[in-house]
PDB file of N, CA, C and O in Angstrom:
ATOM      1  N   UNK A   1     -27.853 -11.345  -0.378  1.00  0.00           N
ATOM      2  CA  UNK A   1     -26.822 -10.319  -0.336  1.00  0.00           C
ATOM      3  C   UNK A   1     -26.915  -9.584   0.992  1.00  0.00           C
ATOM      4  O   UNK A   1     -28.030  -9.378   1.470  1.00  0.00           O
ATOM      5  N   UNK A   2     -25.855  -9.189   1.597  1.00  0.00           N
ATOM      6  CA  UNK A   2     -25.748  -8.964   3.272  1.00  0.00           C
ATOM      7  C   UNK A   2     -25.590  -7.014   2.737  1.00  0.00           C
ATOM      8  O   UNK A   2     -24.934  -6.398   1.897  1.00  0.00           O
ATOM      9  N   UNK A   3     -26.434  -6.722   3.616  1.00  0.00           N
ATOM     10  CA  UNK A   3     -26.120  -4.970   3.977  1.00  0.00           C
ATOM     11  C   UNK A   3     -24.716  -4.685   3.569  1.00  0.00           C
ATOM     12  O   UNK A   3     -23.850  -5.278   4.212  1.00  0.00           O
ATOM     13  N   UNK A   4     -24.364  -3.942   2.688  1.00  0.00           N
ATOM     14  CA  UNK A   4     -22.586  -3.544   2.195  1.00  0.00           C
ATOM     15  C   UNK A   4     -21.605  -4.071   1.551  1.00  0.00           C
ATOM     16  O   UNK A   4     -20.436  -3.689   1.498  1.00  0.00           O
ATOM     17  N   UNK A   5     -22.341  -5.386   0.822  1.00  0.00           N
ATOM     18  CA  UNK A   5     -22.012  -6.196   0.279  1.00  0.00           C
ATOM     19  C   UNK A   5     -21.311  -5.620  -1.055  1.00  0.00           C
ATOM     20  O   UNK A   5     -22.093  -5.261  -1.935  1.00  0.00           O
ATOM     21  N   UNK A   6     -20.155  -5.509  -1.268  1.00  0.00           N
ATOM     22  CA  UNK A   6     -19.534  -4.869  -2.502  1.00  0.00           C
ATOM     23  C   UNK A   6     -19.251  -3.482  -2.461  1.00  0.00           C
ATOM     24  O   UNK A   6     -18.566  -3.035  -3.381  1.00  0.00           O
ATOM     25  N   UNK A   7     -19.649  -2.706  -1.566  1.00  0.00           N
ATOM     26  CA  UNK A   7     -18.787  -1.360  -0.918  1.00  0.00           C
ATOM     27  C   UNK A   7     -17.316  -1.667  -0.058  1.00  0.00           C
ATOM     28  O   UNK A   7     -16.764  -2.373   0.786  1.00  0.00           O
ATOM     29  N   UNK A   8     -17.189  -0.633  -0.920  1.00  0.00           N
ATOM     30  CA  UNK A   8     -15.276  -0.391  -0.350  1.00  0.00           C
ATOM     31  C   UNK A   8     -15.876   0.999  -0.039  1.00  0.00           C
ATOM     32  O   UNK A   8     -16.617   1.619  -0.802  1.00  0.00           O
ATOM     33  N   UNK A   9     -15.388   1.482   1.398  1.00  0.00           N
ATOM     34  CA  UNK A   9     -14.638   3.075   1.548  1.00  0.00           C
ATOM     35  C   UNK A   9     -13.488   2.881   2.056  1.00  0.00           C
ATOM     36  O   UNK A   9     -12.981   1.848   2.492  1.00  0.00           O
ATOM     37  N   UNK A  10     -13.027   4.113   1.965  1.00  0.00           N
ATOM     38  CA  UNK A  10     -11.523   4.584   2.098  1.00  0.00           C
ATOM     39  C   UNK A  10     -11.543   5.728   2.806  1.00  0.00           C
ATOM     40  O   UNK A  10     -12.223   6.695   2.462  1.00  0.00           O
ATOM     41  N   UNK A  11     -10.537   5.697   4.218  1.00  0.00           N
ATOM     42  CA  UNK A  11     -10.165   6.802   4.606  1.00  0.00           C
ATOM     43  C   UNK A  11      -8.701   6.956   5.111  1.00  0.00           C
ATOM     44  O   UNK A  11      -8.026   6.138   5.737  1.00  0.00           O
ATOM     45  N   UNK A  12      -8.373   8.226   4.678  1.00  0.00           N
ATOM     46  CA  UNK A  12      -7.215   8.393   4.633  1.00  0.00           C
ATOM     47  C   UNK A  12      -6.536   9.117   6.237  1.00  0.00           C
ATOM     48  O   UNK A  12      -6.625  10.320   6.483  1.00  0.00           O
ATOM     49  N   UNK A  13      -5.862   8.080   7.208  1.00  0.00           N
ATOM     50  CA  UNK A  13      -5.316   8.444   7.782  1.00  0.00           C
ATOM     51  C   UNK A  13      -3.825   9.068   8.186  1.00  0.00           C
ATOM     52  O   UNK A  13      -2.887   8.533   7.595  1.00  0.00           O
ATOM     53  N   UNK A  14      -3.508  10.083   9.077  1.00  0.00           N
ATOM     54  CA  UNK A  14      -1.918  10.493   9.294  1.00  0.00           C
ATOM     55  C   UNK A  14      -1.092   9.136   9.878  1.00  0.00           C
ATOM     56  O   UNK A  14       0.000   8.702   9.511  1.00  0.00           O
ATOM     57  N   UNK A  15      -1.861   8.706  10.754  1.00  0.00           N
ATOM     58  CA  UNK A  15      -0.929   7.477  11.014  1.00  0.00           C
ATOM     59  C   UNK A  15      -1.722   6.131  11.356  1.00  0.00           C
ATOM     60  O   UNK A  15      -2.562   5.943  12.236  1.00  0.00           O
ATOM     61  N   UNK A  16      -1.339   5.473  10.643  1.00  0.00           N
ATOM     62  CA  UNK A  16      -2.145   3.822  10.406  1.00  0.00           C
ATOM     63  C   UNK A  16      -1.804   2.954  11.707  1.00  0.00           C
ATOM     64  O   UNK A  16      -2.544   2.011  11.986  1.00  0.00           O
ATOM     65  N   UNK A  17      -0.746   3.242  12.470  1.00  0.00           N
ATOM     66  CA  UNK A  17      -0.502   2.399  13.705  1.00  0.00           C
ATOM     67  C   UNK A  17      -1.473   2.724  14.443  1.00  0.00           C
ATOM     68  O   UNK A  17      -2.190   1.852  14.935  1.00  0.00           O
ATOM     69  N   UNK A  18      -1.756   4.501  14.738  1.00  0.00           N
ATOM     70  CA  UNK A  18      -3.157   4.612  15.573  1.00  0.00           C
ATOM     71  C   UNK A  18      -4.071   3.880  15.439  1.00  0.00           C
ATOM     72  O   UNK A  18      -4.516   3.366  16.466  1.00  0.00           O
ATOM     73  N   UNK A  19      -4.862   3.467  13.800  1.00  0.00           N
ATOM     74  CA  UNK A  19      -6.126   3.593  13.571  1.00  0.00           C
ATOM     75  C   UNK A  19      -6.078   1.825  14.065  1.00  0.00           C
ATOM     76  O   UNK A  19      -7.080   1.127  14.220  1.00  0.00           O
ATOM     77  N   UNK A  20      -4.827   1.434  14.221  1.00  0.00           N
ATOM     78  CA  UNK A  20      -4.845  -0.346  14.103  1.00  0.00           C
ATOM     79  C   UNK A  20      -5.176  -0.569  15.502  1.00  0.00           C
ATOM     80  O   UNK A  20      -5.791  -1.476  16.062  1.00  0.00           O
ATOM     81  N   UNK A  21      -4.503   0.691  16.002  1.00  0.00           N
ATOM     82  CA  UNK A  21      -4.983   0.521  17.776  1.00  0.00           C
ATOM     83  C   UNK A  21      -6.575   0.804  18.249  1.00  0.00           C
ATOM     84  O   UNK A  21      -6.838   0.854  19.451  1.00  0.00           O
ATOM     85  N   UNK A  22      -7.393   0.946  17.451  1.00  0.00           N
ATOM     86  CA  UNK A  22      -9.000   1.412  17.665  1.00  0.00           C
ATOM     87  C   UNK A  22      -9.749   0.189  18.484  1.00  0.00           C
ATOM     88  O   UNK A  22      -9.837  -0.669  17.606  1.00  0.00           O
ATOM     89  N   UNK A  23     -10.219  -0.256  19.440  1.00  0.00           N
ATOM     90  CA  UNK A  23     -10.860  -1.622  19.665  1.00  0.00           C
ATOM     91  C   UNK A  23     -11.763  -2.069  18.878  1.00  0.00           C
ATOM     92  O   UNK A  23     -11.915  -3.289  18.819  1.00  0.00           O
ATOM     93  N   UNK A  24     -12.464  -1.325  18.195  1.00  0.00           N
ATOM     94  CA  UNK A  24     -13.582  -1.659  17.276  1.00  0.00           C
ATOM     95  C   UNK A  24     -12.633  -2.458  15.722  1.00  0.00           C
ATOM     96  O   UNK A  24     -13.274  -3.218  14.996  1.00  0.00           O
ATOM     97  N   UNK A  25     -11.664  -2.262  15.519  1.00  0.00           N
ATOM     98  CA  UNK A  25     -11.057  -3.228  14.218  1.00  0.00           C
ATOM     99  C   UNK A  25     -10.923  -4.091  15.226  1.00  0.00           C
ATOM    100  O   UNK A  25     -12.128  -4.136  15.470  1.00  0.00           O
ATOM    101  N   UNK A  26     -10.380  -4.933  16.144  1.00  0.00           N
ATOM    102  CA  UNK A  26     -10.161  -5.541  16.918  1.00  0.00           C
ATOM    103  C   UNK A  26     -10.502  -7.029  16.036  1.00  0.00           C
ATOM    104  O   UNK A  26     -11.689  -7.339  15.936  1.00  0.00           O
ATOM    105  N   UNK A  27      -9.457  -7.928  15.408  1.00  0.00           N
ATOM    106  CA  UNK A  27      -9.936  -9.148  14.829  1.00  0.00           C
ATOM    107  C   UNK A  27     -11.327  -8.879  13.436  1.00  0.00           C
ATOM    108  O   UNK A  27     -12.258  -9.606  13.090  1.00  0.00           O
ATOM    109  N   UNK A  28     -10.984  -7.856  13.074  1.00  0.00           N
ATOM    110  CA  UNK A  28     -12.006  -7.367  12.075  1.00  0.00           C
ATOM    111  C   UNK A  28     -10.960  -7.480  10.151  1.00  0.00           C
ATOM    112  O   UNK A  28     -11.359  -7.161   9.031  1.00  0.00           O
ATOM    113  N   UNK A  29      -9.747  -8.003  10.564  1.00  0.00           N
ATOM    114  CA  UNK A  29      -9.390  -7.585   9.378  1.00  0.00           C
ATOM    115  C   UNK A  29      -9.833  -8.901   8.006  1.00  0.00           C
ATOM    116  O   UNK A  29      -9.835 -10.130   7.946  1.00  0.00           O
ATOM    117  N   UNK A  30     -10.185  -7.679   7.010  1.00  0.00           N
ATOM    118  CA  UNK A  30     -10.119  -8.355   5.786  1.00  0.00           C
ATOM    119  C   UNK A  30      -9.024  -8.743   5.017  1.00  0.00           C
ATOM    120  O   UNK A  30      -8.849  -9.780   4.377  1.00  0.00           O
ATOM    121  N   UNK A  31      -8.139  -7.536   5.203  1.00  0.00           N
ATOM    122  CA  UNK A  31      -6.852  -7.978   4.592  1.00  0.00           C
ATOM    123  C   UNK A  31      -5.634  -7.334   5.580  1.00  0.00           C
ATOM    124  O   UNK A  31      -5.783  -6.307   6.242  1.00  0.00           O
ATOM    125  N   UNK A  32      -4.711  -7.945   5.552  1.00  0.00           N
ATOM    126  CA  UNK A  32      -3.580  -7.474   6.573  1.00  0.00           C
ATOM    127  C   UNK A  32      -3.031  -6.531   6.391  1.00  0.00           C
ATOM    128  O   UNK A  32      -3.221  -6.221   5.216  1.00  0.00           O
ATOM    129  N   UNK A  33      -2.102  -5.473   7.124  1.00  0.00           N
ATOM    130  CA  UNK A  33      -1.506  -4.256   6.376  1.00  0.00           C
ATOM    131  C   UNK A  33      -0.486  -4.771   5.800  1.00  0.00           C
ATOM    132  O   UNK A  33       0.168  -5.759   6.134  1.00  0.00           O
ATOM    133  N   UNK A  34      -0.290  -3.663   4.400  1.00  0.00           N
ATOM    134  CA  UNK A  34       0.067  -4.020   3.502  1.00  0.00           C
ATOM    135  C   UNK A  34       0.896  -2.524   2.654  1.00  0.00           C
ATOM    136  O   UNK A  34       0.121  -1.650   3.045  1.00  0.00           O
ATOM    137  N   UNK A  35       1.489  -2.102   2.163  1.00  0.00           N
ATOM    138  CA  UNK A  35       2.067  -1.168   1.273  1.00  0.00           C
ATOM    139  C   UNK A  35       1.824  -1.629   0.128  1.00  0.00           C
ATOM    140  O   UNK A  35       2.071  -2.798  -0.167  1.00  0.00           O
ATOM    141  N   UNK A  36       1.267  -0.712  -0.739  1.00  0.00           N
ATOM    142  CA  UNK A  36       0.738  -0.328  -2.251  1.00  0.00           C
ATOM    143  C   UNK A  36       0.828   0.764  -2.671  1.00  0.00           C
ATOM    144  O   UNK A  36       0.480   1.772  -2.056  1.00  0.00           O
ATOM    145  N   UNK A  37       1.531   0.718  -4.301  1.00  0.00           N
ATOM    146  CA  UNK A  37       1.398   1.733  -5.065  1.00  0.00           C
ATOM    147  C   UNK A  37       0.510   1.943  -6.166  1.00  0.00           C
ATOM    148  O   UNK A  37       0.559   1.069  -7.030  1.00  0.00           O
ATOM    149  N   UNK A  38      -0.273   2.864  -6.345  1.00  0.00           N
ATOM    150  CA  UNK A  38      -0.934   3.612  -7.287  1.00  0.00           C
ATOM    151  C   UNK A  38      -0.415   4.265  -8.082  1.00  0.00           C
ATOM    152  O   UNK A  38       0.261   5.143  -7.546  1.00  0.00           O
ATOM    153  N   UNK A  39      -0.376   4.291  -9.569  1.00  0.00           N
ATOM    154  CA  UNK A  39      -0.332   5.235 -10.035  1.00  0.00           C
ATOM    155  C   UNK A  39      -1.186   6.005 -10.859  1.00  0.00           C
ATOM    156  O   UNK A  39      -2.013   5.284 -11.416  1.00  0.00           O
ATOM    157  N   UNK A  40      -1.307   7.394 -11.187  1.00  0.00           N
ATOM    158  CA  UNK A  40      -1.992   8.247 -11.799  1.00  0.00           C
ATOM    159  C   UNK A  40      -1.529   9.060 -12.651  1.00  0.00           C
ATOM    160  O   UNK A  40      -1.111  10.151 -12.263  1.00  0.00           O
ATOM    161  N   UNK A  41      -1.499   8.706 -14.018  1.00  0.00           N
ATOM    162  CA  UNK A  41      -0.639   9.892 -14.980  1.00  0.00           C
ATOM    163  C   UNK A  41       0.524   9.205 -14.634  1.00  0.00           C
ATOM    164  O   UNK A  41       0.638   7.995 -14.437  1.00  0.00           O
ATOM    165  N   UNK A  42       1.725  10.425 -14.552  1.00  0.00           N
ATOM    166  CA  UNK A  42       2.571  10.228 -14.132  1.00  0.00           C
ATOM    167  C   UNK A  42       3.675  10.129 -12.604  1.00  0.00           C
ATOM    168  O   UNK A  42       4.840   9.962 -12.244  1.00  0.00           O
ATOM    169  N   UNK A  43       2.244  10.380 -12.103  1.00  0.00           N
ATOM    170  CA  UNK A  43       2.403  10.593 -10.525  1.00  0.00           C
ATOM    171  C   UNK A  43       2.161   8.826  -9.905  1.00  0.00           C
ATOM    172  O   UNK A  43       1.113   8.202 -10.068  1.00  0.00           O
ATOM    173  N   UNK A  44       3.231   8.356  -9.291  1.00  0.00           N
ATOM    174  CA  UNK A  44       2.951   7.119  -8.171  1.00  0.00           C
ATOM    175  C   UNK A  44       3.025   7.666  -6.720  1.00  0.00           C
ATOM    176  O   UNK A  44       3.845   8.359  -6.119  1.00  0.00           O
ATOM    177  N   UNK A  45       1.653   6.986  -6.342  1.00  0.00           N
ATOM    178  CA  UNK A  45       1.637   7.216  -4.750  1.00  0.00           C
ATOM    179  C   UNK A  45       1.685   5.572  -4.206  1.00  0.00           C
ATOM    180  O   UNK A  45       1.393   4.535  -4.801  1.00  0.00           O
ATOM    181  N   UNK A  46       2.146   5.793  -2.916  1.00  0.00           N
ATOM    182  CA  UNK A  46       2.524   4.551  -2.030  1.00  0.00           C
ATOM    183  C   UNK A  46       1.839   5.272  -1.091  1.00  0.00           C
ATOM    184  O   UNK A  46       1.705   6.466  -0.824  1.00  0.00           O
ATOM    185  N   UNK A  47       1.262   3.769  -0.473  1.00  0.00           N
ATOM    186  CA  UNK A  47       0.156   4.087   0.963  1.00  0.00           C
ATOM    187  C   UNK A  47       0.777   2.733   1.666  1.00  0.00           C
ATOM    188  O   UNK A  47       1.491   1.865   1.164  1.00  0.00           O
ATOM    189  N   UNK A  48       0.154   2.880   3.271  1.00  0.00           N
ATOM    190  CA  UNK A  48       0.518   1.791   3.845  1.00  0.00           C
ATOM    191  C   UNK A  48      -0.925   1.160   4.146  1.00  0.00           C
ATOM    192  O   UNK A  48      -1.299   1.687   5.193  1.00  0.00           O
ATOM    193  N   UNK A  49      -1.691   0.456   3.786  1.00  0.00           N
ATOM    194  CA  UNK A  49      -2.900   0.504   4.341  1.00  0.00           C
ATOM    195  C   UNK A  49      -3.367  -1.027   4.651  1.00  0.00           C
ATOM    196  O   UNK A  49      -2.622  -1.985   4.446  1.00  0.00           O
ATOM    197  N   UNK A  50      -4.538  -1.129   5.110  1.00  0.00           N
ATOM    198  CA  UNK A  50      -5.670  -2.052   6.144  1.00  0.00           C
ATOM    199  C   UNK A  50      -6.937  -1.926   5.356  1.00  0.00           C
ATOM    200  O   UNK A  50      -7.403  -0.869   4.931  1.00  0.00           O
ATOM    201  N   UNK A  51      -7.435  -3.116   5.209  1.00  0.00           N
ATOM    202  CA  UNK A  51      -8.771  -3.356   4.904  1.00  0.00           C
ATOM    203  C   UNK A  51      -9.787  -3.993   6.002  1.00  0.00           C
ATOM    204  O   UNK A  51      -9.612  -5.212   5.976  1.00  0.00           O
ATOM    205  N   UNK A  52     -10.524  -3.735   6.711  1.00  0.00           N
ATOM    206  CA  UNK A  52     -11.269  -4.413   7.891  1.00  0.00           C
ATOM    207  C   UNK A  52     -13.070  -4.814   7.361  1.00  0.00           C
ATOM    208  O   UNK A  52     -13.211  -4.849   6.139  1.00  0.00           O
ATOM    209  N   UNK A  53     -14.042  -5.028   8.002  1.00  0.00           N
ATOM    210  CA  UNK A  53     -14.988  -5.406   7.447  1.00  0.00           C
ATOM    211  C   UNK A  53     -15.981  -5.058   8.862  1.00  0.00           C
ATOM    212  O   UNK A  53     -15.927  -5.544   9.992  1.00  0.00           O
ATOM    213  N   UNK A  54     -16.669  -4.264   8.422  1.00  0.00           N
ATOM    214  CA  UNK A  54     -17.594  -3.958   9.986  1.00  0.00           C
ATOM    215  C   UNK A  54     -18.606  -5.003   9.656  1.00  0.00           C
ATOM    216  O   UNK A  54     -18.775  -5.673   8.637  1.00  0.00           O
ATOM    217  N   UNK A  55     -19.215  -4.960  10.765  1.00  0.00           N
ATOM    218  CA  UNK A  55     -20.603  -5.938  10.866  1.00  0.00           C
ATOM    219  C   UNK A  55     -21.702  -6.343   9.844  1.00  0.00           C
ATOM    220  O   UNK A  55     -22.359  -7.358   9.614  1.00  0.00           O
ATOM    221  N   UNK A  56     -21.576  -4.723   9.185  1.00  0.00           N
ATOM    222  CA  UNK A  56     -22.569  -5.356   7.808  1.00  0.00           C
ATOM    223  C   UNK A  56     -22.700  -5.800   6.828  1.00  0.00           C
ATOM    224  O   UNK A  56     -23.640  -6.269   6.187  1.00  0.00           O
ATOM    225  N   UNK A  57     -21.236  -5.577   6.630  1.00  0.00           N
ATOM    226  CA  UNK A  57     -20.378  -6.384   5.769  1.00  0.00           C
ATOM    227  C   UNK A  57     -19.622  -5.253   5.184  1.00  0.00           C
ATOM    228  O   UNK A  57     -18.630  -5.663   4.582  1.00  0.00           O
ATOM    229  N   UNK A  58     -19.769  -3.877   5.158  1.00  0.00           N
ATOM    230  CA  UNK A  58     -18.695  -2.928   4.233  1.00  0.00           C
ATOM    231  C   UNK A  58     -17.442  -3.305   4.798  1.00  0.00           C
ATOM    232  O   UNK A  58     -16.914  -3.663   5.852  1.00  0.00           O
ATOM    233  N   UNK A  59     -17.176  -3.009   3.375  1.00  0.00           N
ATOM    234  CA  UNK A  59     -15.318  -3.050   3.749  1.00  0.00           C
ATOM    235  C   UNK A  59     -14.379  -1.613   3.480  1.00  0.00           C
ATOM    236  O   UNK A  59     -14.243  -0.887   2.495  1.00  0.00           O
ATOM    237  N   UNK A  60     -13.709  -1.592   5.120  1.00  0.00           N
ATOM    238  CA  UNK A  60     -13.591  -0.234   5.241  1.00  0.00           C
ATOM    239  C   UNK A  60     -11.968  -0.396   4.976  1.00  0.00           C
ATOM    240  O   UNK A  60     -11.417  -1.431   5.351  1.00  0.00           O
ATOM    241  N   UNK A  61     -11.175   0.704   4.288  1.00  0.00           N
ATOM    242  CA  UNK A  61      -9.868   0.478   4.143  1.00  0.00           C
ATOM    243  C   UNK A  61      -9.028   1.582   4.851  1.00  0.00           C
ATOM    244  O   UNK A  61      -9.740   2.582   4.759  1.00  0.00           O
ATOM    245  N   UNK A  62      -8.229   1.823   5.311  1.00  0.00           N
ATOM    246  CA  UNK A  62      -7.558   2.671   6.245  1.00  0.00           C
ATOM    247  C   UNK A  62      -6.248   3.110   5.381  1.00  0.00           C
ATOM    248  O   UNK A  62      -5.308   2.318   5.318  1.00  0.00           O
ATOM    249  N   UNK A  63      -6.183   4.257   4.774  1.00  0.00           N
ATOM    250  CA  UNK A  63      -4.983   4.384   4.035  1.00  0.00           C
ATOM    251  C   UNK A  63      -3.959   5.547   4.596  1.00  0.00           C
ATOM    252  O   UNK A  63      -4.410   6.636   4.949  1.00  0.00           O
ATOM    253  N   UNK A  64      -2.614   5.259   4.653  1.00  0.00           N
ATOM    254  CA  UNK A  64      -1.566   6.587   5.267  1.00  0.00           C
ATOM    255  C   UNK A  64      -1.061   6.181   3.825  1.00  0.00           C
ATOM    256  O   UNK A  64      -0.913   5.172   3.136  1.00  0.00           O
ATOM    257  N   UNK A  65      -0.863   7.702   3.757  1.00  0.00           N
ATOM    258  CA  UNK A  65       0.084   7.938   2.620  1.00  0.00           C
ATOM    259  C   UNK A  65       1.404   7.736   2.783  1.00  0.00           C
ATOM    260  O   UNK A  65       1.671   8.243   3.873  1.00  0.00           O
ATOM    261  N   UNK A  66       2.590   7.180   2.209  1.00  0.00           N
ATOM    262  CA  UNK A  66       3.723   7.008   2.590  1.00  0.00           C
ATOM    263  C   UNK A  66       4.646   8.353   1.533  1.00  0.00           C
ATOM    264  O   UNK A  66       5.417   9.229   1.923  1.00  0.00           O
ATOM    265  N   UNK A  67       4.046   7.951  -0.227  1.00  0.00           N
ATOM    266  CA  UNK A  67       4.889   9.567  -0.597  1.00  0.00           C
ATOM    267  C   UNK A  67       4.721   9.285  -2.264  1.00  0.00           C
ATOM    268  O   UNK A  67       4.250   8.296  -2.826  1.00  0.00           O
ATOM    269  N   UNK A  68       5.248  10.442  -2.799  1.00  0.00           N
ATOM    270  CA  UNK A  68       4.775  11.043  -4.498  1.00  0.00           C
ATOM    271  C   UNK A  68       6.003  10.425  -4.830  1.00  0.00           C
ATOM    272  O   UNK A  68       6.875  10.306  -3.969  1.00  0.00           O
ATOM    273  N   UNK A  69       6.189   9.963  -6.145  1.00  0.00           N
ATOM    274  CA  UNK A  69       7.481   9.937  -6.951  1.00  0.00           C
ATOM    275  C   UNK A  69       7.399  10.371  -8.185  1.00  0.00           C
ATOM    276  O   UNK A  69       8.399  10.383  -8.903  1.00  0.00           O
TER     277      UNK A  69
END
């Protein structure tokens, strides 16, 4: 089992085009960006987000909120 093996974090950014521009994701992605909704109760949220994978293997996810319905 590799260092981070089965960790997800999440951070929630204002704008996801920045964070795609970082050199360090650079060919790092786990999953491509993507829009997803959550829901909670009766509240759905939509995010636009990125999953990448640093070196040790965590997998880091990059989420912008897009909005409540």
């Amino acid at each position: 089992m590799r260092l981070g093996e089965g960790m997800n974090l999440a951070f929630r950014v204002a704008d996801l085009d920045k964070a795609l521009d970082l050199p360090a994701l650079e060919g790092r992605f786990f999953q491509k960006p993507m829009i997803h909704s959550y829901r909670s109760g009766e509240t759905i949220t939509t995010v636009r987000q990125v999953t990448v994978e640093d070196p040790d293997g965590y997998l880091l996810r990059f989420v912008q909120k897009m909005e409540d319905v």
